[in-house]
C-alpha positions, 0 to 999 in steps of 0.5 A: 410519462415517467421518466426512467434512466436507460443501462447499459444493458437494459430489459429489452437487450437481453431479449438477444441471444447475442447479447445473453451469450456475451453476457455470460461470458463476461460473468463466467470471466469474472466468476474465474478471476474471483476464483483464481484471486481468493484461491491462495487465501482460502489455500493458506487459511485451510493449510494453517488449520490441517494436521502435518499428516494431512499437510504431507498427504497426496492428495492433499485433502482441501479442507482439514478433518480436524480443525486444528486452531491450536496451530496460531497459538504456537504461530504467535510464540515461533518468531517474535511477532510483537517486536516485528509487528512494532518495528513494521507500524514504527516505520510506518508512522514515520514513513508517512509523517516524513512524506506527507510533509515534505512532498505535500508542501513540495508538491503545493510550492509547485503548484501555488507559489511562485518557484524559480524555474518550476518547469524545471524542477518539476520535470527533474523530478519526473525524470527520476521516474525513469531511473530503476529503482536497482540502480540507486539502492546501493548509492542509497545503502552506502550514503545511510551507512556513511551517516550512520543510520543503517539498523536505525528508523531513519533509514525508511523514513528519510527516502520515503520524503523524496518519492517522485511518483506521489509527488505527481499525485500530489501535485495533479491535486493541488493543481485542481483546488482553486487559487482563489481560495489562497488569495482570499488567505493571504489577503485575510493575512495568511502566509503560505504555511497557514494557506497550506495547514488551513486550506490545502490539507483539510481539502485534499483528504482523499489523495492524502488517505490514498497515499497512506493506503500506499505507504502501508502496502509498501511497508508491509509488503518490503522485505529486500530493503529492511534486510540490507540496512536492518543489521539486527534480527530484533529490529526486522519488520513482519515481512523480512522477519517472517522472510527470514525465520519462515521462508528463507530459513531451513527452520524446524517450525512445522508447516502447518504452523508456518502457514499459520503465520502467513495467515496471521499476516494477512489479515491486518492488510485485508481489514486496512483495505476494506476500511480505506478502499473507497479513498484509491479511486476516489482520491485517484479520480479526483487527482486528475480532475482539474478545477 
């Protein structure tokens, strides 16, 4: 008898009608939440494409008569996209070199090595998690000005090595791999920086690509931030100079033009996300899984 693997809904369930009618729904549930989620990238794509008649028109026709492609040559030379392009990958690279190195080796201090009073470092840094986040932004303005580093790098890439919740993460990972494998280290003559570089980093691939993949939505993302400690319109990154030239702004840039910026914008998050989806829940699922 051959053995076959039973689904959750199998051939014979769906000889119910109850079953064929929830069934349905569920698809027509998730066929509208699919609708609903690539409505305003479709409306933002077309939008780029149209006339400024068609634009202005009412109703507003939903695809353009004449595809006007013209519109992201003009897109790319109405605001400076390469200086903010620059700025955003800039604050980038260094948002994730300062965190993966400062809250990786915090987070495998916590977790491998004999830390004084660990319980209560530990939840002092969870505590932070429960303070909003409005309540330290002006201490936070103030003690970068005081150092002199506001329309500077430095004032993205020191915050970002003192983030709680990816210090969690981190730690829930480092707390599965087993201790075994860095007392075989020290005891072959390793120190904690070489059990960490040696052995830590190369296993915990799928947290570390599931904290850049959050870092760059961050980065790419924020704009409230860069506007109060970027003081010069040359070092804005894309989302407060698109904020500010764009959006904010009573600019003269046409609004076809305007949305094909937005549609320029999108699309380096969609390609990042569809090369590293599969390390979010990988790297989140295996974080919560102890060894």
């Amino acid at each position: 008898m051959k053995n076959t693997e039973r689904s959750i809904i199998s051939s014979f369930d769906f000889k119910r009608w109850q079953v064929k009618l929830g069934y349905a729904v569920m698809v027509l549930f998730i066929g509208i939440i699919i609708v609903s989620m690539l409505y305003p990238f479709l409306n933002t794509l077309l939008s780029s494409l149209k006339t400024t008649g068609e634009f202005f028109a009412f109703p507003a026709p939903f695809f353009p008569k004449d595809w006007l492609w013209h519109n992201y040559i003009d897109a790319w030379h109405v605001i400076p996209m390469l200086n903010f392009l620059k700025n955003t990958l800039m604050i980038f690279i260094g948002t994730v070199i300062f965190a993966l190195v400062f809250i990786g080796m915090t987070s495998f201090a916590l977790s491998h090595m004999r830390v004084p009073f660990k319980k209560v470092v530990m939840l002092f840094f969870l505590s932070t998690l429960m303070i909003p986040s409005a309540t330290y932004l002006i201490p936070n303005f103030l003690n970068l000005q005081s150092l002199g580093l506001l329309n500077s790098y430095w004032a993205f890439w020191l915050p970002a090595g003192a983030n709680a919740f990816y210090l969690l993460l981190m730690k829930n990972f480092f707390d599965g791999l087993h201790k075994e494998l860095f007392e075989a280290g020290r005891i072959d003559g390793a120190s904690e920086f070489l059990c960490f570089i040696r052995i830590a980093i190369p296993l915990s691939v799928p947290i570390l690509m599931t904290l850049i993949i959050f870092y760059f939505s961050s980065t790419w993302n924020d704009f409230y931030w860069p506007s109060l400690v970027m003081l010069e319109k040359d070092m804005y990154p894309l989302a407060t100079g698109i904020f500010r030239y764009v959006v904010y702004s009573g600019s003269t840039i046409q609004w076809n033009v305007k949305f094909a910026v937005l549609s320029i914008t999108m699309v380096p998050p969609l390609i990042f996300f569809l090369i590293f989806q599969r390390y979010i829940m990988g790297g989140l699922n295996v974080a919560g899984v102890k060894g």
